[in-house]
C-alpha positions, -999 to 999 in steps of 0.1 A, spaced: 220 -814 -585 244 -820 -615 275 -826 -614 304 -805 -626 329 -821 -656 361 -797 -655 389 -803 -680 423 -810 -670 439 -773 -673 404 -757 -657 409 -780 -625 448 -774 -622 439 -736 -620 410 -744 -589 436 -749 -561 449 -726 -531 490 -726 -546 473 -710 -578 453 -687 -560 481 -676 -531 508 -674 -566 484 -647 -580 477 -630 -545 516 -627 -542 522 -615 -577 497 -589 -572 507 -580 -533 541 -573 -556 522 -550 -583 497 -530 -567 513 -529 -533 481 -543 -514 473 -568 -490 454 -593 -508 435 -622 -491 429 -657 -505 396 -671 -491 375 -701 -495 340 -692 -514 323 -726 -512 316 -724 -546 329 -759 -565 338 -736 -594 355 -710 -578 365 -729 -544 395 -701 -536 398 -662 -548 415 -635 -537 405 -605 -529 425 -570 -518 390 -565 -493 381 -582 -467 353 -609 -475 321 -618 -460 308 -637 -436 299 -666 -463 338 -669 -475 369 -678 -450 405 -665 -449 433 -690 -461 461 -666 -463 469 -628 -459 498 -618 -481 512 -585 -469 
């Protein structure tokens, strides 16, 4: 396994407050619930999502 070298601005935008800041802004936009889950994925470690995800991924936060 190798290991991952982020830079500075990549790894400030890997955190849940960045991920729940987008789900609000686009709850406010489109109107839709939108979750923020965990993916396991050291890249991607939060997204959000308007659907519900799978059984691999785990709800932080509804925004509704």
């Amino acid at each position: 396994m190798t290991a991952i070298t982020l830079s500075p601005l990549r790894y400030s935008l890997l955190n849940f407050g960045t991920a729940y800041a987008v789900a609000c802004q686009l709850r406010e936009t489109t109107g839709a619930d939108q979750f923020v889950v965990r993916t396991g994925n050291p890249l991607q470690p939060f997204r959000v999502s308007r659907h519900l995800p799978d059984n691999t991924e785990t709800i932080l936060a509804l925004v509704a």
